[in-house]
Each structure stands twice: as C-alpha cells, then as structure tokens.
MARMARDO-209508 format. One line per field, with one value per atom (N, C-alpha, C): x, y, z; residue in one letter; atom name. Coordinates in pm, 1 decimal. Atoms other than C-alpha are relative to their C-alpha. Last residue first. Example, Ala and Ser with C-alpha at 12.3 -4.5 7.8 and 13.67 -1.06 7.14 Angstrom:
REM MARMARDO-209508
X = [-82.0;1367.0;-77.0;89.0;1230.0;90.0] $
Y = [-119.0;-106.0;109.0;-119.0;-450.0;120.0] $
Z = [-6.0;714.0;73.0;0.0;780.0;0.0] $
residu = [s;s;s;a;a;a] $
atome = [N;CA;C;N;CA;C] $
***
This chain:
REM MARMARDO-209508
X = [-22.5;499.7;-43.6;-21.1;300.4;56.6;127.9;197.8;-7.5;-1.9;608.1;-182.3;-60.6;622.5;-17.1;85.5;322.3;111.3;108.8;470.5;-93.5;-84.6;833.5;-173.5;-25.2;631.2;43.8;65.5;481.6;-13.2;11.5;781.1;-113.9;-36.5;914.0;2.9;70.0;678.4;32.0;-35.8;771.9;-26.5;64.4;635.7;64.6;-139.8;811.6;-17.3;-113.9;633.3;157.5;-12.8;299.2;122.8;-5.1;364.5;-0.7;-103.5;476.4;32.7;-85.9;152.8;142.1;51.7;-32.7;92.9;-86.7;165.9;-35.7;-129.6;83.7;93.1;-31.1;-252.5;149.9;84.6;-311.7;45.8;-70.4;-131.2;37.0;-157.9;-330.2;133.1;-40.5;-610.8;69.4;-35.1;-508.3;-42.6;-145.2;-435.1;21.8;-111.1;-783.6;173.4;-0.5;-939.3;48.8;-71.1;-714.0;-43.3;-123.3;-817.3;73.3;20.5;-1200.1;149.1;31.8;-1108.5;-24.3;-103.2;-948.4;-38.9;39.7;-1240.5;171.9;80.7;-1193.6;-16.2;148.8;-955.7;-39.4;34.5;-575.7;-150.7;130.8;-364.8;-82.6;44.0;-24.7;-124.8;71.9;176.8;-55.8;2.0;570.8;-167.8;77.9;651.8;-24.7;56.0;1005.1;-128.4;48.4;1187.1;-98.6;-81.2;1411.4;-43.0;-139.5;1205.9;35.4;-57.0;958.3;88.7;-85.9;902.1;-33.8;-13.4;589.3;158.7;-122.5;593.1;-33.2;-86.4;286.8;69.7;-97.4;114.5;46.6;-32.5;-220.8;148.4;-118.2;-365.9;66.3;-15.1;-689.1;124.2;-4.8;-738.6;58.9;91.0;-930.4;24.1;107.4;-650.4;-111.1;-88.9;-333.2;-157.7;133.6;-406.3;38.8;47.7;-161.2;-131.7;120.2;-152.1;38.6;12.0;183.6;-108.0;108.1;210.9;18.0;-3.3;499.5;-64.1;134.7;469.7;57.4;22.7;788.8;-118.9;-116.1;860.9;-43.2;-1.4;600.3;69.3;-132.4;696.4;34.8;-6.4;359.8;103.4;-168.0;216.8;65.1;-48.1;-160.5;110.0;80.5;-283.9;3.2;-59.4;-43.2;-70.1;-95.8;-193.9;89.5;38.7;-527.9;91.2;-18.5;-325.4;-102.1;-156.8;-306.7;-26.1;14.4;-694.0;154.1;77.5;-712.2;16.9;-59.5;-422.7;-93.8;-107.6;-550.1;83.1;73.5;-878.1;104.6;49.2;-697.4;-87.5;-107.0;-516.6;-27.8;-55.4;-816.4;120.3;41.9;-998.5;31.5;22.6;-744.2;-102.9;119.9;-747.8;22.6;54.0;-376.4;-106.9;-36.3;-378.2;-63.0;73.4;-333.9;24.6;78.2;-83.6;-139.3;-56.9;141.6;-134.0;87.8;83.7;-13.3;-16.9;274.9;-76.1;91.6;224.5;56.4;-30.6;476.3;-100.5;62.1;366.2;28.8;-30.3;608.7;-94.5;4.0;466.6;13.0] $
Y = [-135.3;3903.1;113.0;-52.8;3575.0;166.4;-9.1;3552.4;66.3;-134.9;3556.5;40.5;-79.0;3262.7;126.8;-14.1;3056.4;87.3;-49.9;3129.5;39.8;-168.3;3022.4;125.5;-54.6;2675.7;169.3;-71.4;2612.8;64.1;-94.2;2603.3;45.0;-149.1;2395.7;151.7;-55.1;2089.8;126.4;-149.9;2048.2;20.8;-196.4;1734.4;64.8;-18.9;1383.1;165.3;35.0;1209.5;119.4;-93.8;1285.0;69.4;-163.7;1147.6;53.5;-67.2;812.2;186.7;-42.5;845.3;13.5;-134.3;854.3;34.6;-107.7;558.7;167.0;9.7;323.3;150.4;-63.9;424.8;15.5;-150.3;362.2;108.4;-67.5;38.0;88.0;-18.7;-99.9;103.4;-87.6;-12.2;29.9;-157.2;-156.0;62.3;-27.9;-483.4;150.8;7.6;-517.4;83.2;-144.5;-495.9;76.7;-96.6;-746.4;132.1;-14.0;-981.4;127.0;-51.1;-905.1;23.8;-176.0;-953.5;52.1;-68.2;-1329.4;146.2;-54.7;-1444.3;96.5;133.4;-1635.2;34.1;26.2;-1351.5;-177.8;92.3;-1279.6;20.0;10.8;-970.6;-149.9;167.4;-880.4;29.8;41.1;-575.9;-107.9;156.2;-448.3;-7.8;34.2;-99.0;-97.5;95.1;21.6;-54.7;130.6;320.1;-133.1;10.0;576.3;-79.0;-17.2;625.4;60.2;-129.2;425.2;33.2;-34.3;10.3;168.0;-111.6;-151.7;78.7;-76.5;-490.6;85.1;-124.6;-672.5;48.5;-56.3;-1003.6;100.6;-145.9;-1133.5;64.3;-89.4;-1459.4;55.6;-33.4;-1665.9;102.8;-136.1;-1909.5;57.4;-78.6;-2226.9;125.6;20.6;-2423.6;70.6;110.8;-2212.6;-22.1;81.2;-2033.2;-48.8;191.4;-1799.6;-36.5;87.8;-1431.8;-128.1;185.0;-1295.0;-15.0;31.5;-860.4;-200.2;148.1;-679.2;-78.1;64.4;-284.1;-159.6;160.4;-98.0;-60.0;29.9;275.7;-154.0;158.8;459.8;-70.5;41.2;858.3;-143.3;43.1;985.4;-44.6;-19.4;958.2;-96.4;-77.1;998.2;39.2;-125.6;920.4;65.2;-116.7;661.8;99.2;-68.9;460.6;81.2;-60.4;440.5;48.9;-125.5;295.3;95.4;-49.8;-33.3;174.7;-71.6;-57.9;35.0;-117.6;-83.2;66.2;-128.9;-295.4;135.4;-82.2;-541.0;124.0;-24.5;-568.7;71.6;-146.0;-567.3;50.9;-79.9;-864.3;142.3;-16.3;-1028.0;46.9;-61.4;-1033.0;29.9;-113.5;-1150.0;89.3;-58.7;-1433.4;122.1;-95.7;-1539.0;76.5;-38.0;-1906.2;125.9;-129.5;-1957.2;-12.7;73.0;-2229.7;59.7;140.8;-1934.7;-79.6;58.9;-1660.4;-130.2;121.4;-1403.5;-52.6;136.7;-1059.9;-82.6;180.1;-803.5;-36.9;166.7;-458.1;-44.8;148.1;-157.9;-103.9;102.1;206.8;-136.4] $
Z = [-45.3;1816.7;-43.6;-145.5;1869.1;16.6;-30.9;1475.5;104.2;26.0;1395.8;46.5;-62.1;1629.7;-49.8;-169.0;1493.2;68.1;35.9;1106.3;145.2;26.9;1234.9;1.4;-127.3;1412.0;-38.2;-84.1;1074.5;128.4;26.3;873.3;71.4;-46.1;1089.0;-39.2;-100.5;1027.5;49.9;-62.3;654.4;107.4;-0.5;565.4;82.6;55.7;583.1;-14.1;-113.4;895.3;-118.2;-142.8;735.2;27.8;74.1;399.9;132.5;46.8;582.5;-42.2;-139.6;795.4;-91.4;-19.9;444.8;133.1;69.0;324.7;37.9;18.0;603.8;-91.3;-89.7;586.6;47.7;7.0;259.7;136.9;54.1;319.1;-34.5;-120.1;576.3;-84.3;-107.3;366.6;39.7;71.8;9.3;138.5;53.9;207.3;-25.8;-176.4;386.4;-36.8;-24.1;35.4;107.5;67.3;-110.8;45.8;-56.4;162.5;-36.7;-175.8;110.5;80.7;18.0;-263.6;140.0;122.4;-214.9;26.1;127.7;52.1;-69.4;104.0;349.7;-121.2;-35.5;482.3;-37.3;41.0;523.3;31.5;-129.2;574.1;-73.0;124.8;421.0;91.7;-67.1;470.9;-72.4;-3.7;383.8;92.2;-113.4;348.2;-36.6;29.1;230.2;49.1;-130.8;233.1;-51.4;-106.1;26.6;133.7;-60.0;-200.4;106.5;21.5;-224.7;-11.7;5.9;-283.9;21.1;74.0;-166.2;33.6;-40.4;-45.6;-114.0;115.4;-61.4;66.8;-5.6;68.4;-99.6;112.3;23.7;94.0;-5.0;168.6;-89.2;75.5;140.0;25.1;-22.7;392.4;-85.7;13.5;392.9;-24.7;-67.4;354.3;-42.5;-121.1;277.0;75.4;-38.3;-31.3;51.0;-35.3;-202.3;102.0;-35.4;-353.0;7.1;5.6;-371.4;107.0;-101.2;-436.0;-32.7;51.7;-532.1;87.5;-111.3;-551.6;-42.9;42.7;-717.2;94.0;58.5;-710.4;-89.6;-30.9;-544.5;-132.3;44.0;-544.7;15.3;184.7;-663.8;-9.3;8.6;-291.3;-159.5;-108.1;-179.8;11.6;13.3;-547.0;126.1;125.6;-624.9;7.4;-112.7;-269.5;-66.7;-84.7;-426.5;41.9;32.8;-744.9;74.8;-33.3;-572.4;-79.2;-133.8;-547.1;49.4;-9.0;-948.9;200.1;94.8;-989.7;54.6;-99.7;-733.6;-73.8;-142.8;-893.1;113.1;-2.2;-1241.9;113.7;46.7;-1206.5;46.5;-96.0;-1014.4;-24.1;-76.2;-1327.5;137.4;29.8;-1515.6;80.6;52.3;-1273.3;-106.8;-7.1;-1101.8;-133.6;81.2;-1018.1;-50.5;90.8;-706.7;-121.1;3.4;-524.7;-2.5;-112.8;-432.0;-10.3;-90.3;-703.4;79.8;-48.1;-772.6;35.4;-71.7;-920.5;-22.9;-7.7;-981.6;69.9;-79.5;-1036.3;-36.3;57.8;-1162.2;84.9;-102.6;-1076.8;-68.0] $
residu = [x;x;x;x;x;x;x;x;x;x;x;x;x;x;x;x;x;x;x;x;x;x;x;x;x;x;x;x;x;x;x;x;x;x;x;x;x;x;x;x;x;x;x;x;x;x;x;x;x;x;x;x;x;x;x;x;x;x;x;x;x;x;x;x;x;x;x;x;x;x;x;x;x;x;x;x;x;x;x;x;x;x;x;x;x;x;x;x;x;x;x;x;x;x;x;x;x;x;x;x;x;x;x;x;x;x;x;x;x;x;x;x;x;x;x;x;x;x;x;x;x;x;x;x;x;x;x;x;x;x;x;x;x;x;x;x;x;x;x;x;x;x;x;x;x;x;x;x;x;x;x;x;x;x;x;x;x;x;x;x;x;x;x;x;x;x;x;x;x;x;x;x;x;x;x;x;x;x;x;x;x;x;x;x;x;x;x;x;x;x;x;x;x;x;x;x;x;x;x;x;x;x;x;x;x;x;x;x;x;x;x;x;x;x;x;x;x;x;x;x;x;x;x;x;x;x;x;x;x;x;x;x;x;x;x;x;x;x;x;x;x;x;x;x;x;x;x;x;x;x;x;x;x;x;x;x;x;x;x;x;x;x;x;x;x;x;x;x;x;x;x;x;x;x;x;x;x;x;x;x;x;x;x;x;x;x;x;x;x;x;x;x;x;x;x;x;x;x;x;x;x;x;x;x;x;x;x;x;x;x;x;x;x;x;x;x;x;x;x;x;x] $
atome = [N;CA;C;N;CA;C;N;CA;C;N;CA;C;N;CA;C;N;CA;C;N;CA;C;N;CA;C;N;CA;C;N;CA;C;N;CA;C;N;CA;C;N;CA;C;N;CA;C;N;CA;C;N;CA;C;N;CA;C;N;CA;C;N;CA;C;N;CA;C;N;CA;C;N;CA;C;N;CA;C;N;CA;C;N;CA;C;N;CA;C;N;CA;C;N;CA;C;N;CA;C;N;CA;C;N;CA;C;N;CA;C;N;CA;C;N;CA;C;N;CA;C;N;CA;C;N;CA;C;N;CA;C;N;CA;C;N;CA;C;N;CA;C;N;CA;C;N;CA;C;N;CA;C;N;CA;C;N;CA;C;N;CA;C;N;CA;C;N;CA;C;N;CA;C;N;CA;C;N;CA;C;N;CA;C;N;CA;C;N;CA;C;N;CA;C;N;CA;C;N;CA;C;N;CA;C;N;CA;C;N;CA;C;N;CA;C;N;CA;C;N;CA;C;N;CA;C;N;CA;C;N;CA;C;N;CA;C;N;CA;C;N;CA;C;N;CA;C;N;CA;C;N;CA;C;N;CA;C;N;CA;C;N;CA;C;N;CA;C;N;CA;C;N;CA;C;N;CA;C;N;CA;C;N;CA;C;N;CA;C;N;CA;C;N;CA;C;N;CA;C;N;CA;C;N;CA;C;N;CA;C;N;CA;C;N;CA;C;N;CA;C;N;CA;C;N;CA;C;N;CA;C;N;CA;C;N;CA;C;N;CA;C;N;CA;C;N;CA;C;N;CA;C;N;CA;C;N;CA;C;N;CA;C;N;CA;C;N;CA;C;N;CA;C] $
***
C-alpha cells in the first residue's frame, strides 16, 4: 500500500504520520487489493479536516469528514471507509454459487 500525505495549512506530526498509518491498515485487513491511499489534512478555522482517496482495483473510494479535533476526524475517516470497503467486498463475492447449493438442497 503507497501513502501520500498532504497537508493544507498543517503541518504533518510524526506522530500523526503513524496514527493515520496505523488506522489505514484496518482497511488492508478486510481487502489485500488496496493500491494507493492519499490522505490531505487541512484546517479551515476551527475545523479540522481529513480527506482520502483510496485506490483498488478496478475502483475508487473517496471520503473525508471533519471534527474539532485532528484524531477524532481521522477516526471518523477510517470508519466510513471500512465500511465502504467491506460493502465493496460484499458486492464482489460469489453469490451464485450459493443459489446452485440452495437448489441442489431443494431436490
């Protein structure tokens, strides 16, 4: 997995390197085929904002979310994303092998 960080009027922490490192590889452990992640922390005002684009293959997901707090944003992020990728896995699974299995059952 390639990370890019950015940071829009931020400057990015070692310790906040590895914060978002560590909750990005939640979503390498539901799906091993993540390509590129690219995340841009900025600050607008009071508000702390997190953007990422994650690369797969063959699609793309895109979320952001904002708090008052940097890590509260990031932890928002690795959800939406989590879930994002878990419905992807869903959507790509085999469903017709289980209908053959429920037909041969029936006769």
């Amino acid at each position: 997995m390639n990370l890019q960080m950015t940071g829009h009027h931020v400057e990015i922490s070692a310790a906040m390197r590895t914060y978002v490192t560590e909750k990005l590889t939640r979503i390498t452990r539901h799906f091993d085929q993540v390509m590129d992640v690219s995340v841009t922390l900025s600050v607008e005002k009071l508000e702390q904002k997190i953007e990422a684009t994650v690369h797969v293959s063959g699609r793309n997901f895109r979320c952001e979310s904002t708090d008052a707090d940097m890590y509260a944003a990031i932890d928002l992020l690795a959800d939406k994303l989590d879930r994002q990728i878990l419905r992807h896995k869903e959507k790509q699974s085999n469903h017709h092998n289980q209908e053959t299995i429920r037909h041969k059952a029936v006769d």
